[in-house]
C-alpha positions as CSV (number, residue, x, y, z in Angstrom):
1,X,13.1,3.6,-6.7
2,X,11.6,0.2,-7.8
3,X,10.5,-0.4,-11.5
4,X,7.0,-1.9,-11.4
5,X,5.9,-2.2,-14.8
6,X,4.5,-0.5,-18.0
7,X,2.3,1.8,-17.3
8,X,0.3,0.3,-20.1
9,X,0.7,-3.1,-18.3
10,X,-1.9,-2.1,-15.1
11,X,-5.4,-1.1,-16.5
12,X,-7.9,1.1,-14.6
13,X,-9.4,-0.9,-11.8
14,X,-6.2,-3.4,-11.3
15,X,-3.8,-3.4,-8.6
16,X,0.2,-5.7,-9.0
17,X,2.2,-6.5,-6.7
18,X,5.8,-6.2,-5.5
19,X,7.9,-8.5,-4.3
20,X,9.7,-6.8,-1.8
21,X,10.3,-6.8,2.0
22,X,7.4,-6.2,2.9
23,X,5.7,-6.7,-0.4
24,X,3.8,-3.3,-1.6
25,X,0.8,-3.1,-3.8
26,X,0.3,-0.5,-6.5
27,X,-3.2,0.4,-7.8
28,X,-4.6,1.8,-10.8
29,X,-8.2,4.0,-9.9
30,X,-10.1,6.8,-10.5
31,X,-7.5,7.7,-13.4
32,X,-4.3,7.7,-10.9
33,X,-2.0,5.4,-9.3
34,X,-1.5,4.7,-5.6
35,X,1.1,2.4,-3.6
36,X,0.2,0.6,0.3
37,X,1.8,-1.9,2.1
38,X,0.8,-4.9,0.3
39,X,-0.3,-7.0,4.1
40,X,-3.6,-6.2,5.2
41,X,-3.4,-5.1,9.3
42,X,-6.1,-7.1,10.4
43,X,-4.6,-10.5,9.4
44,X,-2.4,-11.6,6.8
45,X,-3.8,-11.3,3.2
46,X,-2.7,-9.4,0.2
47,X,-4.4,-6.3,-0.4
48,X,-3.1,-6.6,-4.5
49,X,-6.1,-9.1,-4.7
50,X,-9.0,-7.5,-3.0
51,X,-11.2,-5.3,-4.3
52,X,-11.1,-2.1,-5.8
53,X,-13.9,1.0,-6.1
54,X,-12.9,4.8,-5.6
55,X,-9.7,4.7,-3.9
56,X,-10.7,2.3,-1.7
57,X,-9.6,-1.4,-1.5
58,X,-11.3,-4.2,0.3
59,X,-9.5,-7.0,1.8
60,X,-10.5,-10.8,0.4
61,X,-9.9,-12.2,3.8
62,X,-12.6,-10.4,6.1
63,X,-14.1,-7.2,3.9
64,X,-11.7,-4.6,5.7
65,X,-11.5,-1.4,3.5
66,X,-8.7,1.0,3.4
67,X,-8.1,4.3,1.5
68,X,-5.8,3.9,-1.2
69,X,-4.4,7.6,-0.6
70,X,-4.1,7.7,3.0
71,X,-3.4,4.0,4.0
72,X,-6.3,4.4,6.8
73,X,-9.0,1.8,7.2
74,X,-12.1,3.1,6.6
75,X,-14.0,-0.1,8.0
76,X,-13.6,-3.1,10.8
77,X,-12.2,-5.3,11.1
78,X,-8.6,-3.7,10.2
79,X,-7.8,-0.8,13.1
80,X,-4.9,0.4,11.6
81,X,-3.5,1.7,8.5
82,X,-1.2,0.2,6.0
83,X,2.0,2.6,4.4
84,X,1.8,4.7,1.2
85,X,4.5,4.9,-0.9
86,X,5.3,7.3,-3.7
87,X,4.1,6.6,-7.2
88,X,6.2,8.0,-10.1
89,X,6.0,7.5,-13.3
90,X,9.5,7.4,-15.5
91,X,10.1,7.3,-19.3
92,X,6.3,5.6,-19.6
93,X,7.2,2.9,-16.4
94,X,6.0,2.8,-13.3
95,X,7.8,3.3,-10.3
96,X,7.5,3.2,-6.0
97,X,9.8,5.3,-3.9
98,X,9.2,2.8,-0.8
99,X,8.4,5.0,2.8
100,X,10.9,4.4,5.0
101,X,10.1,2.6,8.4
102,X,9.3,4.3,11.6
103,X,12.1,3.6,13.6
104,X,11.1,2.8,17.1
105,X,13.3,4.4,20.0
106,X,13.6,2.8,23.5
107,X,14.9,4.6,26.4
108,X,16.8,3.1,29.1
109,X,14.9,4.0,32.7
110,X,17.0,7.2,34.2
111,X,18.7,7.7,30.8
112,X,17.7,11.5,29.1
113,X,17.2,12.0,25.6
């Protein structure tokens, strides 16, 4: 679990973000808190800087939108989502519980699984 910051430190309608591999923005909206891969999927941009109105952020690169509690783009250019990450909140700090990675599994031709 990664400490973010007071909870008291991220007003309604701002987003931070963390400096971790890959970076992950958390979001403060519509009274709760929500965590995404911090990397829009269209093209590289932070997400923590875009724009923020019911659960939805839009990218400052090229106006992509994606739903803060699903991760899914809800507009083109972006195609697909970014990760969600836990939010928990612990002795008045908040914290993300990072998603683990897909891990991607290749086959060898003639090999059974």
């Amino acid at each position: 679990m990664i400490p973010v910051c007071r909870l008291e430190d991220l007003p309604e309608g701002e987003a931070v973000r963390v400096d971790t591999e890959p970076p992950i923005a958390v979001f403060h909206t519509e009274g709760a808190f929500y965590a995404i891969d911090d990397t829009c999927t269209h093209q590289d941009a932070s997400l923590s800087e875009g724009w923020v109105e019911n659960c939805q952020v839009e990218c400052p690169l090229h106006a992509a939108s994606f739903d803060l509690r699903t991760g899914a783009p809800s507009c083109l250019p972006a195609r697909r989502p970014v990760r969600t990450h836990r939010v928990e909140i612990v002795d008045g700090v908040l914290c993300v519980l990072p998603a683990v990675a897909a891990v991607a599994v290749t086959v060898a031709e003639g090999s059974t699984v």
